[in-house]
MIPA-742985 format. One record per residue (C-alpha): x, y, z. Coordinates in pm, 1 decimal. Layout:
REM residues N
+----------+----------+----------+
!       c1 !       c2 !       c3 !
+----------+----------+----------+
!        X !        Y !        Z !
...
+----------+----------+----------+
This chain:
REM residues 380
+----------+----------+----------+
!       c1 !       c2 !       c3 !
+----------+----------+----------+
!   2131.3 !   -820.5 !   -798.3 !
!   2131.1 !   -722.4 !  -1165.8 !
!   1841.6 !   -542.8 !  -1318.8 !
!   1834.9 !   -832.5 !  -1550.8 !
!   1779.9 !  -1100.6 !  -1319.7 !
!   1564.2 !   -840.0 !  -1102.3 !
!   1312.2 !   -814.4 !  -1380.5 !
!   1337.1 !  -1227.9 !  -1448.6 !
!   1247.3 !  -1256.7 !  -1080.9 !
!    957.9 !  -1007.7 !  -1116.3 !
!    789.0 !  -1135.2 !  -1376.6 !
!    780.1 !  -1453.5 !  -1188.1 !
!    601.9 !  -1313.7 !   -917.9 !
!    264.0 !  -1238.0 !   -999.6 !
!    -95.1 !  -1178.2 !   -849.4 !
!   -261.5 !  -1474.5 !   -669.1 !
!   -643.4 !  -1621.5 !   -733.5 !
!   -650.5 !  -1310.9 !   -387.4 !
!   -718.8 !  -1050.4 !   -732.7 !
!   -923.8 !  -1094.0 !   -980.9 !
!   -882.1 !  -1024.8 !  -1366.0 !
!  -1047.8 !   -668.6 !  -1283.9 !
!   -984.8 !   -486.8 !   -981.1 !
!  -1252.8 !   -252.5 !   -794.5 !
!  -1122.2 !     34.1 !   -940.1 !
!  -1090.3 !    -69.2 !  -1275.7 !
!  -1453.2 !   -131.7 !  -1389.5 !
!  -1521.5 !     33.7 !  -1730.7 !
!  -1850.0 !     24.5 !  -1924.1 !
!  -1748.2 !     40.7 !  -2315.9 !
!  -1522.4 !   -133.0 !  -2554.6 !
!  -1185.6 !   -218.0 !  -2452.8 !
!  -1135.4 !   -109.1 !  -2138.4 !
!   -837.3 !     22.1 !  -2027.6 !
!   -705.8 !   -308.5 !  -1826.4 !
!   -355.3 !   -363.4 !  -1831.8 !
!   -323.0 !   -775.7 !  -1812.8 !
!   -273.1 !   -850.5 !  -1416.5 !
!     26.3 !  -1015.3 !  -1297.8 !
!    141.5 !  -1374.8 !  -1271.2 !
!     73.5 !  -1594.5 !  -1001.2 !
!    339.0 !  -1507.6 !   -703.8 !
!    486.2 !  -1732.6 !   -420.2 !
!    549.1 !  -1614.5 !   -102.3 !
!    873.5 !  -1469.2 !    -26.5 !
!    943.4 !  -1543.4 !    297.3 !
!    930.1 !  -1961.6 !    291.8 !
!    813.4 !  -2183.9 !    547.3 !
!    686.5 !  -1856.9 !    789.2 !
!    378.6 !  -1836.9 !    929.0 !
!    109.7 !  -1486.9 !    840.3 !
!    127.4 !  -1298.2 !   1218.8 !
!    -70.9 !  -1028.0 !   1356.0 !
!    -22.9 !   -823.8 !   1663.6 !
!    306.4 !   -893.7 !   1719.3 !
!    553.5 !   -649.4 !   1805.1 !
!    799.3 !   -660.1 !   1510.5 !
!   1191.9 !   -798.2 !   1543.4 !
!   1439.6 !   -465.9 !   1429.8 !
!   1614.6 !   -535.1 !   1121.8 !
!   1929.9 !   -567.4 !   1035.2 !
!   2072.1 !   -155.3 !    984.0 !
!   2357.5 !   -160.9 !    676.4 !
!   2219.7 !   -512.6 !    507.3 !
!   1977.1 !   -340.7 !    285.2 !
!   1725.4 !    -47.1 !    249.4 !
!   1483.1 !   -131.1 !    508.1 !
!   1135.9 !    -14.9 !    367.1 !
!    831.8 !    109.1 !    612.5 !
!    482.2 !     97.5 !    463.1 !
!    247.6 !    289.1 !    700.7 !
!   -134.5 !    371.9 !    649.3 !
!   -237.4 !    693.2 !    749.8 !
!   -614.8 !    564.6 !    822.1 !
!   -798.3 !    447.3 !   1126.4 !
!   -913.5 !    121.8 !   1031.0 !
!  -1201.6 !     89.2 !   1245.7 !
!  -1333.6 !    449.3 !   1161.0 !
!  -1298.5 !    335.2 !    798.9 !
!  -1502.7 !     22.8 !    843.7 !
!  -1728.3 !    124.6 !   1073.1 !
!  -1878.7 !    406.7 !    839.7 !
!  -2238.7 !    417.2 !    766.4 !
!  -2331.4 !    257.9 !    443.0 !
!  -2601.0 !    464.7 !    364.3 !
!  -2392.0 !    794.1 !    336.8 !
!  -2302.7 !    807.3 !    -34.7 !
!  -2021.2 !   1010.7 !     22.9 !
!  -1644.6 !    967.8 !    144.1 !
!  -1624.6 !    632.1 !    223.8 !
!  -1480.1 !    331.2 !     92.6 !
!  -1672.1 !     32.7 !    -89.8 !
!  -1844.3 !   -271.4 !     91.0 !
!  -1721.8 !   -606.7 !    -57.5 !
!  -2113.4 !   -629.0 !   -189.3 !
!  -2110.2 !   -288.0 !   -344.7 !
!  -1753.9 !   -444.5 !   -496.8 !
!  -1896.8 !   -792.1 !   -638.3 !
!  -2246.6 !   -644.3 !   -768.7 !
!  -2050.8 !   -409.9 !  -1012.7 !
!  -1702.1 !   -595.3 !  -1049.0 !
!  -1992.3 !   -905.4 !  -1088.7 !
!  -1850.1 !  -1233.0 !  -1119.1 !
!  -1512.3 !  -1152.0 !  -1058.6 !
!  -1520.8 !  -1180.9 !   -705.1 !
!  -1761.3 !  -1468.8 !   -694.5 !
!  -1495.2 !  -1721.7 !   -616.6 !
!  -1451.9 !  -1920.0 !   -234.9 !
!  -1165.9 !  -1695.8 !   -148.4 !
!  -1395.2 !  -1393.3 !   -118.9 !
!  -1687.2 !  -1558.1 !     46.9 !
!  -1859.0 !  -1453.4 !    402.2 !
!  -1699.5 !  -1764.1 !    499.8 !
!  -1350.8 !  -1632.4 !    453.4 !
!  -1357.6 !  -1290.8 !    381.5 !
!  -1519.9 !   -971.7 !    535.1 !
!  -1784.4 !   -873.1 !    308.4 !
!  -1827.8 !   -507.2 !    479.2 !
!  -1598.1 !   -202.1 !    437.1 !
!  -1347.5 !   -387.7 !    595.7 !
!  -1349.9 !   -633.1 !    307.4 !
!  -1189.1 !   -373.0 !     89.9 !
!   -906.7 !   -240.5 !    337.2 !
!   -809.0 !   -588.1 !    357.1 !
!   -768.4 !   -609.9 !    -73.4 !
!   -547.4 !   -290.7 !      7.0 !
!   -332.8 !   -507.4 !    249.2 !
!   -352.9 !   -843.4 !     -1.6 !
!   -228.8 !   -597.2 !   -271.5 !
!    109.4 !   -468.2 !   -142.1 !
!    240.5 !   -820.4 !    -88.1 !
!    404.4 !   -830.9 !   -459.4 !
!    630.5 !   -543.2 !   -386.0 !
!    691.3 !   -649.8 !    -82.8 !
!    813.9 !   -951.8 !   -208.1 !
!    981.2 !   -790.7 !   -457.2 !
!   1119.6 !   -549.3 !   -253.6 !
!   1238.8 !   -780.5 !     21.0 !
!   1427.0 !  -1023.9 !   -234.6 !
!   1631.1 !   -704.0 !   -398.8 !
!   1724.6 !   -547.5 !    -51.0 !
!   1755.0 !   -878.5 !    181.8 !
!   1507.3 !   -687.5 !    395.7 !
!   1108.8 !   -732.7 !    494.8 !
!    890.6 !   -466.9 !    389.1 !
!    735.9 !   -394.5 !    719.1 !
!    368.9 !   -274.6 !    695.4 !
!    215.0 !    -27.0 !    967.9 !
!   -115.0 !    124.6 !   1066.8 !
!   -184.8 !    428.3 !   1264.8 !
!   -491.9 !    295.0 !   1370.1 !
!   -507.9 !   -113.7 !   1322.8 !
!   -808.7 !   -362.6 !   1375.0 !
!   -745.4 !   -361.3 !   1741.2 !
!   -841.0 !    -33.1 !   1775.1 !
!   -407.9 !     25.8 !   1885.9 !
!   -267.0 !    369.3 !   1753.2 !
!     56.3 !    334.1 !   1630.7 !
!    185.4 !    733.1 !   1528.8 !
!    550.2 !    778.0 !   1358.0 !
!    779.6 !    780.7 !   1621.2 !
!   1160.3 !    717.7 !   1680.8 !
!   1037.0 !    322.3 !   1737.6 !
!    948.5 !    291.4 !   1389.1 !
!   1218.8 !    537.7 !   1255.2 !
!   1492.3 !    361.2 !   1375.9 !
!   1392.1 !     72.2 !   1148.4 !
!   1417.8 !    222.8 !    831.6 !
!   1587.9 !    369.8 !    539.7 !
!   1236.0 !    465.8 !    304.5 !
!    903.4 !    570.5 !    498.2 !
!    640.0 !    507.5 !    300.3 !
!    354.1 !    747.9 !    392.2 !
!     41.3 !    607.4 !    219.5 !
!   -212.6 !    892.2 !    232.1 !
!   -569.7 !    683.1 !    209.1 !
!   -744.6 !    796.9 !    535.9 !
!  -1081.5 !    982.0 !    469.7 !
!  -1054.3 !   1334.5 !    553.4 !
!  -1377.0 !   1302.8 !    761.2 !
!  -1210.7 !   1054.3 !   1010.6 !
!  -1006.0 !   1379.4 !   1135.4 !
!   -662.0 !   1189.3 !   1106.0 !
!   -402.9 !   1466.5 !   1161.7 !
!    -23.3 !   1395.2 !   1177.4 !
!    115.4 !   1534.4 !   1537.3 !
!    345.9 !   1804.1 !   1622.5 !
!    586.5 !   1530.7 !   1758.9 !
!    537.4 !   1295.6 !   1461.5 !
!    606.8 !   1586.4 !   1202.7 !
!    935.5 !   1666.4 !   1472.2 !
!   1076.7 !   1276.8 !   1458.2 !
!   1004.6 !   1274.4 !   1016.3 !
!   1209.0 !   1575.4 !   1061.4 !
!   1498.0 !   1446.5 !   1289.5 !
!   1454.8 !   1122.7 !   1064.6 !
!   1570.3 !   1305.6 !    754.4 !
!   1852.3 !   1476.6 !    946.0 !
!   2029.6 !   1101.5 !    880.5 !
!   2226.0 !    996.9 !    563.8 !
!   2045.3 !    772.4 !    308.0 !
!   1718.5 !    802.2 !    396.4 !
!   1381.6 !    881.4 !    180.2 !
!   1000.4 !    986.0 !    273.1 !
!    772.9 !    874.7 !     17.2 !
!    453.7 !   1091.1 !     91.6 !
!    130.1 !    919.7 !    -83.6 !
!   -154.4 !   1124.6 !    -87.1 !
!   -452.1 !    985.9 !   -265.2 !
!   -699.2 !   1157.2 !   -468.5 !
!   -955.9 !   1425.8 !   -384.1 !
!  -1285.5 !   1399.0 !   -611.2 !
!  -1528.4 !   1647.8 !   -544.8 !
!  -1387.4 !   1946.0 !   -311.9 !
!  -1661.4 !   2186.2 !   -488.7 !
!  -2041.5 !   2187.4 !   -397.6 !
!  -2107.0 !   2264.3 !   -713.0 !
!  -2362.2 !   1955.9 !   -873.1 !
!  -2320.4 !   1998.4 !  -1174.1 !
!  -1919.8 !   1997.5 !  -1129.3 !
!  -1948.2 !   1708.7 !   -902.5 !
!  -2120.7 !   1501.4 !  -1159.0 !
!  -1895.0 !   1629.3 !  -1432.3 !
!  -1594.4 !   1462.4 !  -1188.1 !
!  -1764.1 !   1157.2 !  -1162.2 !
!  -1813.1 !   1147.8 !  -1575.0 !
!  -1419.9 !   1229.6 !  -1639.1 !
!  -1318.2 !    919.6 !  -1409.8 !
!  -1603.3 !    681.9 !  -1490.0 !
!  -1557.6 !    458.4 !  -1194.7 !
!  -1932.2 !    354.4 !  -1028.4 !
!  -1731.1 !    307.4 !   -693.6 !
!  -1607.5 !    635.6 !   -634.2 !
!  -1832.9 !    897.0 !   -516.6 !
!  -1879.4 !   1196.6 !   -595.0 !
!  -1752.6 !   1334.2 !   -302.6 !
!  -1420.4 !   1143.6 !   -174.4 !
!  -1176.7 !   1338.7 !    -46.1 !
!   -855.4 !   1174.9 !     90.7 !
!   -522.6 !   1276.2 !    267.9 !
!   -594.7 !   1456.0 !    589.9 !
!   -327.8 !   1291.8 !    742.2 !
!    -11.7 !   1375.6 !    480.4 !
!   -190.2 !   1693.1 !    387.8 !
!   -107.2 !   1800.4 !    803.3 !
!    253.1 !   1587.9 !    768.0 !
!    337.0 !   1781.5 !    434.8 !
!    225.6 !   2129.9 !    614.9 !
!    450.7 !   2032.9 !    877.2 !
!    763.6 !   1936.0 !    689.7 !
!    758.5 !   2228.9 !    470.1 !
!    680.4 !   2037.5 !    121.6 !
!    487.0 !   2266.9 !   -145.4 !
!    206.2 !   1987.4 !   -240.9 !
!   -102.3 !   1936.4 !   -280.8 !
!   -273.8 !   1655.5 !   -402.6 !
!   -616.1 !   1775.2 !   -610.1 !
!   -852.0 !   1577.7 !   -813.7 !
!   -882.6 !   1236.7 !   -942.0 !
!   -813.6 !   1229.9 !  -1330.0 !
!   -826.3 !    972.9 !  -1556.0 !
!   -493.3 !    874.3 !  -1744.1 !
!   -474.5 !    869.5 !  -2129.8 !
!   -440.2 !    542.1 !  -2328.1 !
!   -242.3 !    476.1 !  -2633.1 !
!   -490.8 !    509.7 !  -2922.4 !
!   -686.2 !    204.2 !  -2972.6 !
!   -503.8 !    -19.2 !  -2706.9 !
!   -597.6 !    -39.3 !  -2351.8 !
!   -252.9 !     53.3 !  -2241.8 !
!   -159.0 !    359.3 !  -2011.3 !
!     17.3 !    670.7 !  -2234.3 !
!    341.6 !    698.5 !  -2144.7 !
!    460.0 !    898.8 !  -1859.5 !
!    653.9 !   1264.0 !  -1994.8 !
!    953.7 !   1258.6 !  -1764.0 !
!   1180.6 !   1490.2 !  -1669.6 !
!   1516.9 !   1295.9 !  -1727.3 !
!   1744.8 !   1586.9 !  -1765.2 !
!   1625.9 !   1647.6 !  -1400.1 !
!   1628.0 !   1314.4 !  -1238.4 !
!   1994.4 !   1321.6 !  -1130.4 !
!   1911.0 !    996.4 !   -934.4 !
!   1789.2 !    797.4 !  -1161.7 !
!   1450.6 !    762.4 !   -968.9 !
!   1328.9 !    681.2 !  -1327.1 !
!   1541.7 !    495.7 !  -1518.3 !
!   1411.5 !    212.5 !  -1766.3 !
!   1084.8 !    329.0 !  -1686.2 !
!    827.3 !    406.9 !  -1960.1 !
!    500.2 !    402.3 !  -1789.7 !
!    328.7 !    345.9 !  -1479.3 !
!    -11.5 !    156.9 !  -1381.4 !
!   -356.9 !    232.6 !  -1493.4 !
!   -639.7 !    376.8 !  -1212.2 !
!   -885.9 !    589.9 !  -1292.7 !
!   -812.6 !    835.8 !  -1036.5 !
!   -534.3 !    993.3 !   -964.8 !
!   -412.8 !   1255.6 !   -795.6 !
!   -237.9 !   1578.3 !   -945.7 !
!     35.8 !   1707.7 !   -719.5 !
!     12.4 !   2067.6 !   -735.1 !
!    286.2 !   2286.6 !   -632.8 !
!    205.0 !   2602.1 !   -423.5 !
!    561.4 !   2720.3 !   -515.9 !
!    769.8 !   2877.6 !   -773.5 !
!   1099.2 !   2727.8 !   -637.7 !
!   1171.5 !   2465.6 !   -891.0 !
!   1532.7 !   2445.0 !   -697.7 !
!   1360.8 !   2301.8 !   -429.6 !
!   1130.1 !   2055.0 !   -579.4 !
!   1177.4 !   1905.8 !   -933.0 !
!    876.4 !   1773.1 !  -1072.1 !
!   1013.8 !   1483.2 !  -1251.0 !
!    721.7 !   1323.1 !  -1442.8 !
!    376.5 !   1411.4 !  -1544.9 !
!    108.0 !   1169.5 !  -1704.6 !
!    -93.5 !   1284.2 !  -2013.6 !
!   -481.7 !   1283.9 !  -1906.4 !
!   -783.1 !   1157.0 !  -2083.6 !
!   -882.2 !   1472.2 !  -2306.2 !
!  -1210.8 !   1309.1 !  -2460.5 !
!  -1334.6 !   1328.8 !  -2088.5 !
!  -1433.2 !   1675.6 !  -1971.6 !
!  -1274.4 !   1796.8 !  -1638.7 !
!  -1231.6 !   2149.4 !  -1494.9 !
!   -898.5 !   2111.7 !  -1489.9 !
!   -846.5 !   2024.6 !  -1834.5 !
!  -1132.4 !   2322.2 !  -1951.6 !
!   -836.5 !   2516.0 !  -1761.0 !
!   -582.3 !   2424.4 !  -2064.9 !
!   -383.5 !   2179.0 !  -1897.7 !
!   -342.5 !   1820.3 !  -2051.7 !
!   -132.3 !   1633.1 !  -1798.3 !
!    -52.1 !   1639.7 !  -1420.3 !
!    239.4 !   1575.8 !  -1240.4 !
!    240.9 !   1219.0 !  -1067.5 !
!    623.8 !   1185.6 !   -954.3 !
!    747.6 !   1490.4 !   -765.1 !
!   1113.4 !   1515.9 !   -596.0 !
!   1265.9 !   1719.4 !   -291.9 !
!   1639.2 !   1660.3 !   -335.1 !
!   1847.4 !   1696.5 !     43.0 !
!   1876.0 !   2077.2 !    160.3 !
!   2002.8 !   2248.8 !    411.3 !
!   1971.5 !   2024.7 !    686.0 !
!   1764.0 !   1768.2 !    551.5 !
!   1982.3 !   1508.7 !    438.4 !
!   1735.5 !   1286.7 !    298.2 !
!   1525.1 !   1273.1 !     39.8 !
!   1139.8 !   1356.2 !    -13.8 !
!    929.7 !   1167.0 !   -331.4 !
!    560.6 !   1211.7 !   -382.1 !
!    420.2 !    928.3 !   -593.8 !
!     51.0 !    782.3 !   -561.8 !
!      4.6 !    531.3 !   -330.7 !
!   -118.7 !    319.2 !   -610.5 !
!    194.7 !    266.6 !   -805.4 !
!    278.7 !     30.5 !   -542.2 !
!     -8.3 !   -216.9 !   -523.5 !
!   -148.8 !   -516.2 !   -761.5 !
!   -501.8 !   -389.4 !   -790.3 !
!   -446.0 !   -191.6 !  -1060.4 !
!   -238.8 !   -356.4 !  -1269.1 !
!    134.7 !   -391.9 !  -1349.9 !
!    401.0 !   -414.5 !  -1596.2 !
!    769.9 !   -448.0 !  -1625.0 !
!    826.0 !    -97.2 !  -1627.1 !
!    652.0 !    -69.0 !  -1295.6 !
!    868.6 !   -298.2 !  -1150.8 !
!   1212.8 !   -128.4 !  -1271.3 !
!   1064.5 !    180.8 !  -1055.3 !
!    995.1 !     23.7 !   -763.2 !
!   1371.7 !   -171.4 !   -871.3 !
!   1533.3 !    187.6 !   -859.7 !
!   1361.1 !    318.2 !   -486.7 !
!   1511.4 !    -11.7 !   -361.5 !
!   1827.1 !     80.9 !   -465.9 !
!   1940.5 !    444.0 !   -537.7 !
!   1923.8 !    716.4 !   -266.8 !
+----------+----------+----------+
């Protein structure tokens, strides 16, 4: 498929009536908030199939296309069944969502009727959101974007094994388990992600998600919560137990710290452009792409080594300056967001670190979003 008719076909999927005009993580109190117009309307890419659930899924076909693996690092029940009157690291009730997102989830589709109006409620938008680069995904490769969890509704623990493995090209590691609910990735997963990379063409994409409010200091809790300026967040929400233990494991010099706010082109509402690294990006991870989506929150991946053979961070996003954060009163005005572990050694495949959020509709889009996810489907 040709980028042009790629980027044809992915402006003509879009976001259904599922997302609203603003997503949970998007509300902003102020003038022209910084909202980046949601996609289109999208069809479903698989025609005339049925939604399943529980199923034990049919191998695809090895050679035919990159076979992609989403899998989410968090224990769904654990998630859902937190305690709504902590404040702190947990996720949003679909109430907490409509009273400050107020009315844009005040449509039939997100009724008790239909839709879980608990914690659950907003694990399931993180499911609904994916499905655009799935489809988009699945038409470029010829291949379903299978999605995993290591703990589903069910209560059935699925870890990374050679079962999952052996059905895909690009694991997709998305790092949104609470660090509370103790998720930890195995000796023998860490072994078979290890084994896995041992094999030609393959990719880890390791998505850790933010972590807002690791001191116990009030006053620089509160000053976390100002820089981000999202009521839904906490201001204690640390994330990533899970990839934290599976980066350890593998040997990769991350860490994912914070949650800072992106910049914005002066009076627009659109995300500042990424600074990229193209004299470093030998594989064209980042070609025809400019920018990626707004969220308030995102994670800076921080390297704990000076071996810049190694890992190549290959693009940084400028941060909100007019927002006071302890890392910018440090001197720094952006943080690395796309980070790269070219093949060594052993290790034949490759290692990317991007935020989970690049690759889900409730945060916006754009066509230079789309030529990224364009270029994971199709280089390495």
């Amino acid at each position: 498929m040709k980028r042009r008719d790629f980027n044809r076909m992915a402006l003509g999927l879009g976001l259904s009536p599922l997302l609203p005009n603003r997503s949970l993580a998007q509300w902003y109190e102020g003038p022209s908030p910084p909202t980046p117009a949601p996609p289109k309307k999208f069809n479903i890419a698989i025609k005339n199939s049925p939604r399943t659930y529980n199923q034990v899924n049919v191998p695809r076909k090895f050679g035919a296309g990159r076979r992609f693996t989403i899998y989410w690092t968090w224990s769904y029940p654990w998630e859902a069944n937190r305690d709504v009157t902590e404040l702190d690291n947990r996720f949003s009730t679909m109430t907490e969502v409509r009273r400050v997102a107020w009315p844009n989830y005040e449509t039939p589709e997100f009724s008790e009727k239909v839709f879980l109006q608990g914690i659950g409620g907003v694990l399931e938008l993180f499911h609904l959101s994916t499905i655009r680069f799935q489809n988009i995904v699945g038409e470029v490769t010829g291949q379903p974007v299978v999605v995993y969890q290591r703990i589903d509704q069910a209560g059935q623990r699925l870890p990374i094994d050679e079962r999952m493995l052996a059905d895909t090209d690009t694991l997709m590691v998305f790092g949104l388990d609470h660090m509370v609910t103790e998720q930890e990735a195995s000796q023998e997963e860490i072994e078979a992600v290890r084994q896995f990379l041992t094999r030609e063409g393959t990719c880890v994409m390791v998505g850790p998600h933010h972590d807002v409010g690791a001191s116990q200091d009030v006053r620089r809790l509160q000053m976390e919560y100002a820089h981000h300026g999202d009521p839904l967040v906490p201001r204690q929400q640390r994330f990533g137990q899970y990839t934290r233990t599976l980066m350890k494991g593998l040997g990769i010099p991350v860490e994912n710290r914070f949650g800072l706010r992106p910049a914005v082109i002066k009076d627009t509402n659109q995300i500042a452009p990424i600074t990229a690294m193209r004299d470093l990006d030998t594989q064209g991870w980042l070609a025809n792409v400019t920018t990626f989506n707004f969220h308030q929150h995102l994670p800076h991946y921080a390297l704990t080594t000076e071996d810049t053979r190694s890992i190549r961070v290959l693009a940084r996003q400028p941060i909100d300056l007019t927002r006071p954060h302890p890392f910018i009163e440090a001197g720094n005005t952006e943080f690395n967001m796309f980070v790269w572990m070219p093949p060594a050694g052993s290790r034949a495949g490759h290692i990317l670190m991007a935020d989970l959020t690049l690759f889900t509709t409730l945060f916006g889009g754009a066509e230079s979003l789309d030529n990224f996810w364009y270029n994971l489907a199709t280089k390495g």
